[in-house]
VOVEXKE-15343 format. One record per residue (C-alpha): residue number from 0; residue in one letter; x negated, y, z. Coordinates in pm, whole numbers. Last residue first. Example, Ala and Ser with C-alpha at 12.3 -4.5 7.8 and 13.67 -1.06 7.14 Angstrom:
# VOVEXKE-15343
R seq type   east  north     up
R   1    S  -1367   -106    714
R   0    A  -1230   -450    780
END
This chain:
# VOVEXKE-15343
R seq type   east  north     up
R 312    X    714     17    740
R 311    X    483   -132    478
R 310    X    213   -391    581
R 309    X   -143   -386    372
R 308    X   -364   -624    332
R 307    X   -670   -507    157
R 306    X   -972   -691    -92
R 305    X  -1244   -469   -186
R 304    X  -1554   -620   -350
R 303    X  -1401   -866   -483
R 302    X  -1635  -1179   -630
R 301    X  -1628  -1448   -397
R 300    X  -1353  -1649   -494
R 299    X  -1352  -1776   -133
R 298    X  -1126  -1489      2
R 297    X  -1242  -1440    326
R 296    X  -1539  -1182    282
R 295    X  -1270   -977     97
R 294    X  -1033   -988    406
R 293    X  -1342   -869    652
R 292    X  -1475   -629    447
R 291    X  -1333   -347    672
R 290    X  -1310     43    553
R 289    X  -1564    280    753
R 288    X  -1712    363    372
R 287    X  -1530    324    136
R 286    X  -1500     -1     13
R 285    X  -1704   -188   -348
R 284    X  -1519   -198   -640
R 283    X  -1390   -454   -781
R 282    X  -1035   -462   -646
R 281    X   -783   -674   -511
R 280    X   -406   -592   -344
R 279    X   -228   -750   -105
R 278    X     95   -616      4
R 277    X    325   -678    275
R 276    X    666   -619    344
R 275    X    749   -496    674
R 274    X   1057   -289    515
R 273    X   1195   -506    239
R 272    X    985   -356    -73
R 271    X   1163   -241   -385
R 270    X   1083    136   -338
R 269    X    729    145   -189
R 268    X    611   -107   -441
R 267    X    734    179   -696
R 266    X    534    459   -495
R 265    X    249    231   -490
R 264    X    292    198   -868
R 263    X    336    552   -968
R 262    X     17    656   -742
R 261    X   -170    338   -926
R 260    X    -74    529  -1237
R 259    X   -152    867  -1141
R 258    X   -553    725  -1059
R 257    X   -592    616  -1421
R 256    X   -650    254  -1467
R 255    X   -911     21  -1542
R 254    X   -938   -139  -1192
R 253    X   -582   -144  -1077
R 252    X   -445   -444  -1134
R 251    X   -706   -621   -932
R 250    X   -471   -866   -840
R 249    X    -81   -738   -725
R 248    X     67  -1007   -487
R 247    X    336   -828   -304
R 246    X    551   -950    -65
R 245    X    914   -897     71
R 244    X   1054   -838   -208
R 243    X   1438   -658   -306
R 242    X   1459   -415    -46
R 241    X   1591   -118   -307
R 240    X   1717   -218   -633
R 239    X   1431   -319   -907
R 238    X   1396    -99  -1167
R 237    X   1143    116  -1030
R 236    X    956   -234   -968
R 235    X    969   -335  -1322
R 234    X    827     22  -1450
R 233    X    525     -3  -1181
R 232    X    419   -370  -1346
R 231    X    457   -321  -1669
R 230    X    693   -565  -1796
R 229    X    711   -942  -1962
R 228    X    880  -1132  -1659
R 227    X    841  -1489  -1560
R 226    X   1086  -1601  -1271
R 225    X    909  -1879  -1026
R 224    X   1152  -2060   -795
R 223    X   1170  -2138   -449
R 222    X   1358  -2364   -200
R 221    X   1103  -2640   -192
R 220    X   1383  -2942   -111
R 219    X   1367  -3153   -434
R 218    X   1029  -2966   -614
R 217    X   1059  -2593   -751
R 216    X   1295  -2485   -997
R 215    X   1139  -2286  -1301
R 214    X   1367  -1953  -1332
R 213    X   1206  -1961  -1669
R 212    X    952  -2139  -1831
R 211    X   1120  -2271  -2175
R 210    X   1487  -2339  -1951
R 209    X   1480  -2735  -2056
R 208    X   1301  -3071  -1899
R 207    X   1113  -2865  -1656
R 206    X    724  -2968  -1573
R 205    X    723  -3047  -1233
R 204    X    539  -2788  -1001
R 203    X    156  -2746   -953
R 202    X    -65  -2665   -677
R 201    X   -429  -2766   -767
R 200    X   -570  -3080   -632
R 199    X   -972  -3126   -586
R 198    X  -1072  -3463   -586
R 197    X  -1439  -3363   -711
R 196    X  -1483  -3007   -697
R 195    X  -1302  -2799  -1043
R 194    X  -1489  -2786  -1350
R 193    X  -1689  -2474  -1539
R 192    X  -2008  -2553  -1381
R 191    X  -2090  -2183  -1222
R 190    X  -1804  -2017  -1160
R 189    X  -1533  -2306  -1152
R 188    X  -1759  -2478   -870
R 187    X  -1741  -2149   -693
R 186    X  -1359  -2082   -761
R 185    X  -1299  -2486   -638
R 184    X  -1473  -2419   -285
R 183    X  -1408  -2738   -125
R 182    X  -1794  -2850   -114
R 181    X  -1915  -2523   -101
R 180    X  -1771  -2479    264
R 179    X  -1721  -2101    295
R 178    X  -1906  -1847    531
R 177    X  -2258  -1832    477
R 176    X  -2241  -1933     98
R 175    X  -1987  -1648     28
R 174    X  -2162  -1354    176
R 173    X  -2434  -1486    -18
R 172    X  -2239  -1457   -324
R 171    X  -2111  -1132   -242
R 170    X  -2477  -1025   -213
R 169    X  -2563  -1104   -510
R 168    X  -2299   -990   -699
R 167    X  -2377   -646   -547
R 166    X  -2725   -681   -642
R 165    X  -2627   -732   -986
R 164    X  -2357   -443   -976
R 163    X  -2655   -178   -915
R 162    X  -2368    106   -957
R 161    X  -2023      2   -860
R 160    X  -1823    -93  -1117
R 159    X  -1490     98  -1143
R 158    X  -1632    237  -1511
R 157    X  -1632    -86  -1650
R 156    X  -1303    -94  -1692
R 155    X  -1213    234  -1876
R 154    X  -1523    218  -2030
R 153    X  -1387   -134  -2224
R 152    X  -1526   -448  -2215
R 151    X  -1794   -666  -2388
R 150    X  -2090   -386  -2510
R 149    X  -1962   -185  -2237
R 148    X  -2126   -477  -2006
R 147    X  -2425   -459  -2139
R 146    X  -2454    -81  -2115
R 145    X  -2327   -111  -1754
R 144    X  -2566   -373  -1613
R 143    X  -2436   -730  -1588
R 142    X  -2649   -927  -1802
R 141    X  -3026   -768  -1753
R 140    X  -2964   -763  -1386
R 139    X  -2872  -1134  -1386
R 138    X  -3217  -1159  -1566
R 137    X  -3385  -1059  -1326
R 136    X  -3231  -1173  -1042
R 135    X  -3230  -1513  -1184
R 134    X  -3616  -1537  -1262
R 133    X  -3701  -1390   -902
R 132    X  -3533  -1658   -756
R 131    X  -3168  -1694   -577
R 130    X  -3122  -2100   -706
R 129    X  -3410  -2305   -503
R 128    X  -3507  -2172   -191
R 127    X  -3275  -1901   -149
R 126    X  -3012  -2071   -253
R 125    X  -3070  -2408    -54
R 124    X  -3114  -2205    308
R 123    X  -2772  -2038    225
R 122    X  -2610  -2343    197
R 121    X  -2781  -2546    468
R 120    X  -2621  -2278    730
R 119    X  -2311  -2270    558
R 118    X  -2278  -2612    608
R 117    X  -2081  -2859    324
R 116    X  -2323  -2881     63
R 115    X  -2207  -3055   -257
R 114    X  -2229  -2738   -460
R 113    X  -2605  -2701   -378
R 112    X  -2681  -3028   -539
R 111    X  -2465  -2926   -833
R 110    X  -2675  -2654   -860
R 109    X  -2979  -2815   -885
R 108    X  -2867  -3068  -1129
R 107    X  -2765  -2777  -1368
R 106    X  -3065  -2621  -1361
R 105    X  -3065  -2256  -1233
R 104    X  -3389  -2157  -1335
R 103    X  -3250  -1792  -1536
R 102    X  -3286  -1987  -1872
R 101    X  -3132  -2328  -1723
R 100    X  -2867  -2062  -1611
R  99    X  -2789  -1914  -1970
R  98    X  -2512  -2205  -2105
R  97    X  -2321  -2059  -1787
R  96    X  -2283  -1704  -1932
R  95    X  -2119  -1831  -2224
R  94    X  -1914  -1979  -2052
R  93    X  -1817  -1676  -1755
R  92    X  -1712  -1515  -2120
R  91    X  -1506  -1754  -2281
R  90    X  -1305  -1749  -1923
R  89    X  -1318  -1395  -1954
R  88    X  -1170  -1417  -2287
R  87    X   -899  -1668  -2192
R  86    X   -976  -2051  -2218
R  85    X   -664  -2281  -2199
R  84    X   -506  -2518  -1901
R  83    X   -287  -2778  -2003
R  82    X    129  -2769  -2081
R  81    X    326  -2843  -1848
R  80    X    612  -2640  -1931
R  79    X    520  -2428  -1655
R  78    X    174  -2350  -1792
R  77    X    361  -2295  -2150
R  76    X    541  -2068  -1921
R  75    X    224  -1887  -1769
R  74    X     38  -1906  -2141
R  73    X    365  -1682  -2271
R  72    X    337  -1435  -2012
R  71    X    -55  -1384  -2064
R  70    X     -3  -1336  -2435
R  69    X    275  -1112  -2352
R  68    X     29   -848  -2154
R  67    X    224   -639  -1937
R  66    X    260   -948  -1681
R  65    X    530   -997  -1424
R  64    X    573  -1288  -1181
R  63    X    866  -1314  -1000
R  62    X    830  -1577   -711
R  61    X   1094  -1711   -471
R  60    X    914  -1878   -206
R  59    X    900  -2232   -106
R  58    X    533  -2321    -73
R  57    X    502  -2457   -407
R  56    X    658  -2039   -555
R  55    X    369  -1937   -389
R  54    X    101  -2146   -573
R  53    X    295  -2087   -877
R  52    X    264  -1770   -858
R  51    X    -75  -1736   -769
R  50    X   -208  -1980  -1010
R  49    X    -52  -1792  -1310
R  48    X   -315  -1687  -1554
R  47    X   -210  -1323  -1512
R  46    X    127  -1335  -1367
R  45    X     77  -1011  -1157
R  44    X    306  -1148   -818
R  43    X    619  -1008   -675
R  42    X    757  -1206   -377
R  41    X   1126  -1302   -265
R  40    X   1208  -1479     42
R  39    X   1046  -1728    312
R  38    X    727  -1773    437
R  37    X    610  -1412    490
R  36    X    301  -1324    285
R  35    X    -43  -1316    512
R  34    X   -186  -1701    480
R  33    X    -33  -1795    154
R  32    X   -153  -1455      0
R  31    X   -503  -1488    133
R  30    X   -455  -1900     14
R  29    X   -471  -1775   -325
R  28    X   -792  -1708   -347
R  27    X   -838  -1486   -665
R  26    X  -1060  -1588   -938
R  25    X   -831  -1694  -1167
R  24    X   -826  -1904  -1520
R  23    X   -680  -1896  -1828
R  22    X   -744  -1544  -1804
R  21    X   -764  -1277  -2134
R  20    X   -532  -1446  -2317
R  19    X   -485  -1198  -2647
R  18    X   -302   -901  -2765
R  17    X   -280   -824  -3125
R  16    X   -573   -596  -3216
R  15    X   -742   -277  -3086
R  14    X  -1121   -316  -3020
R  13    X  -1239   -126  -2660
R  12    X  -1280   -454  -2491
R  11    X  -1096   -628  -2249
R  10    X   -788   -720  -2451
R   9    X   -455   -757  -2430
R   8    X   -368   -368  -2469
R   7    X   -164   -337  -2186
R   6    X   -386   -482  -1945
R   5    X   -717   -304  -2146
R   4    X   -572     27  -2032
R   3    X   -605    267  -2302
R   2    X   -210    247  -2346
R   1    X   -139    421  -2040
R   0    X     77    221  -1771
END
């Protein structure tokens, strides 16, 4: 992977620097990957922030997760440890975004009265009525247009965003209301209170009394394991012997990378999948045309814009 990408780097802006956590938190649906991935065997995820993997690894797969980006490998196993959730940069970012709502006429109370709705229906009558006003899109166009964002994060990432990426947002977020309980949502409650739903339980596995975070056993009976690896991504996989996954769980590792290097990585995935393995891979920007939203309007996170399933023969 080049070194302008902000994966390798650590950091989302254009500022070089010791790498830092850039997700304590994600905002990918894991159940996509729970739903499509065979149910037994070996999967590679993108550690990132971890919830994946160990979601995965909880339902009795083998899971290596591999992250370029040390800070994020060490946060996994401190995760594994048992240690508590911390705040990444984009986690410090979707914050400070949050303290602007009352601004925008998104009071708190109003949202969480929106958040407790369980119909889609009722949803999507409550944000236009009350939360999708003129005040918001205004000022959510102010916040997210490219020279804002380049003031935060790097060309190289900003660049995949499609243009207008307000009313993009926008409309993934409806897309969202009209199909997906808010109730049980936790990425929705995450994105704009910062908390999980009431009685919501995240996968976990038991903290390990010794191995500091790797090959972390899974539960009496779970079969699986999670193996943490610090690597870039495509260079892993070329060293991997042929057949050895039978899923891939790869984020959005794409956006805010040259074209030859997601070329080198599918060609890598290529090489160390089983054949019918599957991959699932997330991006920002929005389809081609002709190609189906269908996956992406399923993942509850809301905020993908291309989202694809892929099987490998």
């Amino acid at each position: 992977m080049s070194a302008t990408t902000p994966w390798e780097r650590g950091r989302l802006g254009a500022r070089r620097g010791k790498p830092r956590l850039l997700f304590g938190q994600m905002y990918e649906d894991w159940d996509i990957e729970a739903e499509v991935l065979p149910a037994a065997g070996r999967v590679f995820c993108i550690a990132s922030a971890g919830a994946t993997s160990i979601a995965l690894a909880a339902r009795g797969l083998a899971v290596t997760a591999v992250d370029i980006n040390p800070a994020q490998v060490e946060y996994v196993r401190d995760r594994l440890r048992g240690g508590a959730p911390r705040a990444g940069t984009a986690d410090r970012f979707f914050k400070a975004g949050r303290r602007f709502l009352p601004l925008m006429g998104l009071r708190r109370s109003a949202i969480r009265r929106f958040l407790e709705l369980t119909d889609p229906a009722a949803q999507l009558r409550y944000w236009h009525a009350h939360l999708d006003t003129a005040r918001f899109k205004a000022a959510l166009g102010l916040a997210i247009n490219p020279l804002a964002l380049r003031a935060i994060y790097s060309s190289t990432f900003v660049r995949v965003l499609p243009r207008r990426f307000d009313r993009i947002i926008r409309a993934r977020l409806e897309r969202c209301w009209a199909r997906h309980p808010n109730r049980t949502n936790p990425y929705a409650w995450r994105f704009f209170l910062g908390m999980d739903p009431p009685d919501y339980v995240a996968p976990s596995l038991p903290s390990p009394a010794s191995g500091g975070g790797k090959d972390v056993p899974l539960p009496e009976g779970g079969g699986g394991r999670v193996d943490i690896v610090c690597a870039d991504a495509a260079a892993y996989l070329e060293s991997c012997p042929l057949g050895s996954f039978v899923g891939f769980s790869l984020s959005n590792i794409l956006d805010g990378t040259e074209p030859a290097y997601g070329e080198r990585l599918m060609a890598a995935v290529r090489h160390s999948a089983q054949d019918g393995a599957v991959v699932v891979l997330r991006s920002f920007m929005e389809p081609p045309p002709g190609e189906s939203t269908e996956w992406a309007a399923r993942d509850r996170s809301m905020l993908w814009g291309r989202l694809t399933v892929e099987k490998l023969h």
